[in-house]
Structure formats: C-alpha cells, structure tokens
C-alpha positions in Angstrom: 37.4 7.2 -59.9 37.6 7.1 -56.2 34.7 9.4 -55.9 34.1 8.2 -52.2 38.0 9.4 -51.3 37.4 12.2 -52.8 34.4 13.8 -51.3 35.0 12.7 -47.7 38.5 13.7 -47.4 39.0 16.8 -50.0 40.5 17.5 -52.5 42.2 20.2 -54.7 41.5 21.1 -58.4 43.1 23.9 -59.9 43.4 26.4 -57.9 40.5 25.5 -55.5 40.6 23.7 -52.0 37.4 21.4 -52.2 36.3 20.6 -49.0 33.6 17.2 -48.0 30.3 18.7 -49.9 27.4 19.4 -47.0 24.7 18.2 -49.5 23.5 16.0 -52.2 23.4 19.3 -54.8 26.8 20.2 -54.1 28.0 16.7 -54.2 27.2 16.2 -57.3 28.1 19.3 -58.8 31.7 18.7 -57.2 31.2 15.1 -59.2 30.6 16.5 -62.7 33.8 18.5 -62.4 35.6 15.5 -61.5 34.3 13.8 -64.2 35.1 16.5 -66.4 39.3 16.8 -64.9 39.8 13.1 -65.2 37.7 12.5 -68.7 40.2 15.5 -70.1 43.4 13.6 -69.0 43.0 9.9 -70.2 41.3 8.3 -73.2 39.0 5.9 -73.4 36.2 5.1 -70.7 35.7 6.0 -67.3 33.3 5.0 -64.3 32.0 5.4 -61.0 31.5 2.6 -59.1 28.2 1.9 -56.6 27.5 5.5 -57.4 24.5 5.0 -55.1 26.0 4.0 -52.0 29.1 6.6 -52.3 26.5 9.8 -52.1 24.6 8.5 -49.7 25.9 10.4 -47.0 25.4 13.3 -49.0 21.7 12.3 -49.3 21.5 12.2 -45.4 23.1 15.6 -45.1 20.8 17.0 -47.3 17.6 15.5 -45.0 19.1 16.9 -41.8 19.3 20.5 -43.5 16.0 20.7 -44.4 14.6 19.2 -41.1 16.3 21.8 -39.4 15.0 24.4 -41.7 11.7 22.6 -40.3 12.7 23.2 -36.9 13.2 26.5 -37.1 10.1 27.5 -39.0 8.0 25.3 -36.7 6.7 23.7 -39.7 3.2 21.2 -38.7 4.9 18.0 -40.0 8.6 18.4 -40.2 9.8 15.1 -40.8 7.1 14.9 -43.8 8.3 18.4 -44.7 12.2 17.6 -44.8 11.5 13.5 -46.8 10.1 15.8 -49.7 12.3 18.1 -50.0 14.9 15.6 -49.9 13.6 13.7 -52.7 13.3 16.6 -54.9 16.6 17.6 -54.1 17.9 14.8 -54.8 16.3 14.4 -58.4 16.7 18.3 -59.4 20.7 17.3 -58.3 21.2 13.8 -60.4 19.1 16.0 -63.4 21.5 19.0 -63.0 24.9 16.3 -63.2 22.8 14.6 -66.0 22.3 17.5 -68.2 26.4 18.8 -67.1 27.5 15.7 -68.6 26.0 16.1 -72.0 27.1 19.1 -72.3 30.5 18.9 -71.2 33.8 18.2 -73.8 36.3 17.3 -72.6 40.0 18.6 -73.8 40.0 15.8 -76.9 36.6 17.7 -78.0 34.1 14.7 -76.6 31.6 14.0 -74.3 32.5 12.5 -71.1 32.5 8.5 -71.9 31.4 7.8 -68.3 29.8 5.2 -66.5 27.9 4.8 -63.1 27.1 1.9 -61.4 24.4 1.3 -59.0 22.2 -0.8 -57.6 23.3 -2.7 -54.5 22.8 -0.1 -52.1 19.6 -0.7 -49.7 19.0 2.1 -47.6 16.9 5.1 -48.1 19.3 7.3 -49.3 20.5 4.7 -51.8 17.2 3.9 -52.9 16.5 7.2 -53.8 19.5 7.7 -55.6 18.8 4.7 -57.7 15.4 6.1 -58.1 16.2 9.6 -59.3 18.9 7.9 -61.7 16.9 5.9 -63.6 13.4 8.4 -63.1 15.8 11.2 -64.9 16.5 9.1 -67.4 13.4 8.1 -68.0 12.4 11.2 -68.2 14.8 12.2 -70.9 16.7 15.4 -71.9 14.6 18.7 -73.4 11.6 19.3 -74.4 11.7 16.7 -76.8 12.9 14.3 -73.9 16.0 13.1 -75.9 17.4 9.7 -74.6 20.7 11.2 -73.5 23.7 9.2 -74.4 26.0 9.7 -71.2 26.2 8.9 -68.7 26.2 4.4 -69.5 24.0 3.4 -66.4 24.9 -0.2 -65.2 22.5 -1.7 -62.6 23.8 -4.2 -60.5 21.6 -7.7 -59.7 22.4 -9.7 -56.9 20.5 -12.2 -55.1 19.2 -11.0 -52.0 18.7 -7.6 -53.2 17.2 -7.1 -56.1 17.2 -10.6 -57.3 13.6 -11.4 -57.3 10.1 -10.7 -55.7 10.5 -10.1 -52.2 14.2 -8.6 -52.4 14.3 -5.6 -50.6 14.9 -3.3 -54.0 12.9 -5.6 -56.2 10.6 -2.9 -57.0 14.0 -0.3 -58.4 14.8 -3.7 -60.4 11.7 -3.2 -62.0 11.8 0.1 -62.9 15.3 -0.4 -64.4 13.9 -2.6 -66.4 11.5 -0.4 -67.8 13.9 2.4 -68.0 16.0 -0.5 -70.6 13.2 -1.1 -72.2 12.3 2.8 -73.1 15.6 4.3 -72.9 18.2 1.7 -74.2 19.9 1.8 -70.1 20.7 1.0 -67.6 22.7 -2.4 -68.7 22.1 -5.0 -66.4 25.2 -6.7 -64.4 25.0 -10.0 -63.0 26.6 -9.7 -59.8 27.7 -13.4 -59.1 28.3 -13.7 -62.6 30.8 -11.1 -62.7 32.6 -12.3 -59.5 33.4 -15.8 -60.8 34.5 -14.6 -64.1 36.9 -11.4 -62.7 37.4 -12.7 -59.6 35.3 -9.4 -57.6 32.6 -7.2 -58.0 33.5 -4.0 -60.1 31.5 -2.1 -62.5 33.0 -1.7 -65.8 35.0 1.1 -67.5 33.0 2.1 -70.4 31.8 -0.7 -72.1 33.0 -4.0 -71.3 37.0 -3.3 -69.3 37.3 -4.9 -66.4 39.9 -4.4 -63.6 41.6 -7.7 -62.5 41.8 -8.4 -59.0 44.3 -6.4 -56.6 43.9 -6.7 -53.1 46.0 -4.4 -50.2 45.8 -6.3 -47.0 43.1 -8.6 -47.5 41.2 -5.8 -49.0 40.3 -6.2 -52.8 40.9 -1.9 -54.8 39.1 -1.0 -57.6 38.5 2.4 -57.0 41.3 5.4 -57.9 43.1 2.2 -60.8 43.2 1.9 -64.3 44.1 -0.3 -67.4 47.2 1.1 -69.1 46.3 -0.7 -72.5 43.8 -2.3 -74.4 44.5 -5.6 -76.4 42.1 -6.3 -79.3 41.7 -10.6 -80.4 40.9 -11.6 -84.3 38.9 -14.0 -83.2 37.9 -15.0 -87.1 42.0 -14.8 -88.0 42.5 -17.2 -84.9 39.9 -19.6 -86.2 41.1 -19.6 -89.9 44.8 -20.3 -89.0 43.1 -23.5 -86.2 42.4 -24.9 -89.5 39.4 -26.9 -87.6 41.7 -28.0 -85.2 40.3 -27.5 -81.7 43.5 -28.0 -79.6 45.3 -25.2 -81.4 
C-alpha cells in the first residue's frame, strides 16, 4: 500500500475527499480504513511498508498541537507537557488501529491479512512508533490480554541501527525481541539478507511474497504494486522424479 502517497497528497474513498491527516490519531484511523478498502478488493496478503517512518510526520504534527495548546495555557513546562502527551497519543492511536483491525471483515468475511513493517526508522517520532507498536502488543487485546493475530509485525535489523549494542535503536531491538518471545511477533527481517536475495529492501506481503525489483528512474518502487499470482513448488514430487540425480 502506498500509505505515504496517500496521506500526504489525499485521497478519495467513497464518497469522501480525505485530506493529509493533521495528527497521529487521525492518521491512523484514515489507515485502518485503507486497510479495510484495499483488504476487501484483493485476496491474499497485504502490507505496509516502514510503517514507522511513513507516520512520522504525523507524529510531529501531533507534538506541535499540543505544545501550542501549552502555549496558550501558559502551562510551567511546555515542552515536558506536549513530549507526554505526544507519547500517549501516539500509543492510545496504534491501540485504537490495533483493536480496528481485529475487528474489521473484510467483503470475503475475514480479518484483514495485513502486515506492517518497521524498524529502520531513527528519529523520535519513529522510535516512538516502534515503541507503541510492539508495547500494544505486548500488552495484548481485552481484559484477558489476548495475543491478537493481525496485524503480522515484521521488525527490520540492519547493521548500523539496530544491529547490535551501541546502534542507535538497539534498545527497540530488544524489546522486539521480547515482544517475539511473549507474543509470537514481530518476525525479525534481516535487512542485508533480504537485499542480496531480492535484490532491495521490501517488507513482505503476508507471509513470505516478495516484490522483485522495479526501478523508475534510478529509483527502486515497492510501494502502491502487487503480485498478480502465486506459484506453489512440490518440492518432494521434484526430488522423487531427480531420481538421486543432482543435475536434474
């Protein structure tokens, strides 16, 4: 899904004229509708990539309202004052599109099979993002904090970033893992890995599809593309009819 396209430049759905949301809430409200439009009118799996980095903006917006509101209400530490509500803005927002996508079905009667990938992105508003992602799923869904199913999380690793101690988002690598470890995701996604087997970085649809490479102008497209089939390999059929024969 080109998400990014999307907010920034506007869109329509239905019968509405959505206009470049003004904050993270309404950013990712306008998100689980896309989700829901686009999950209705294709089969299989569908995904947002570097979720993180694509409502970041919307992260910013978000501080600058509330340090306004500050402003204006000559509040002692404003820049204190607007950071927290900012943070809990922006985990009450990725709860809210957490809870819409488990509850959503779609026109073939299912849940959303969605995926968002994050992980790369290393500035505040990123971080936080990745933060209230994996923190709501941690969490869980309820009362009886229910692992929810959708949507897949996919945390990126790259060296630099996340890689290792000292990497500026070493310490969201680690609490990815411990989100894996309690709640079954985030998947983790080897980012060099991924680029010299598919030839660029892309998060997956679903499970495992990959977009091959497709570059306009230099410029390598992932986002707003799509597989138009799906090919399945008997391995074990393949292997009986080699007959032991490796050069078949």
């Amino acid at each position: 899904i080109d998400l990014q396209g999307m907010l920034t430049k506007g869109f329509k759905m239905g019968n509405a004229e959505i206009e470049p949301p003004k904050s993270i809430s309404t950013a990712t409200a306008v998100t689980a509708q896309i989700i829901a439009q686009v999950a209705s009118h294709i089969y299989g799996g569908t995904t947002i990539n570097r979720i993180d980095e694509v409502l970041a903006p919307f992260v910013q917006a978000s501080y600058k309202k509330h340090l306004k509101i500050a402003k204006e209400w000559q509040i002692d530490d404003q820049f204190a004052y607007a950071e927290s509500r900012t943070e809990k803005e922006c985990y009450d927002a990725f709860q809210s599109l957490e809870y819409e996508v488990n509850t959503l079905h779609t026109a073939n009667g299912q849940t959303p099979f969605v995926t968002f990938g994050f992980g790369l992105g290393t500035s505040k508003e990123s971080r936080l993002i990745q933060k209230s992602i994996l923190q709501n799923r941690l969490a869980g869904l309820g009362k009886n904090r229910k692992t929810s199913v959708f949507p897949k999380l996919v945390f990126a690793i790259r060296k630099g970033i996340n890689h290792q101690y000292g990497d500026p988002n070493y310490d969201i690598k680690q609490l990815a893992l411990e989100c894996a470890s309690k709640r079954m995701y985030p998947d983790i996604l080897n980012y060099e890995q991924v680029v010299n087997v598919t030839g660029s970085f892309k998060t997956p649809m679903g499970c495992r599809s990959f977009l091959g490479v497709y570059e306009e102008q230099g410029q390598a497209i992932h986002e707003g593309r799509n597989n138009l089939g799906v090919i399945s390999i008997n391995l074990p059929r393949i292997a009986i009819e080699a007959k032991g024969d490796e050069q078949r």
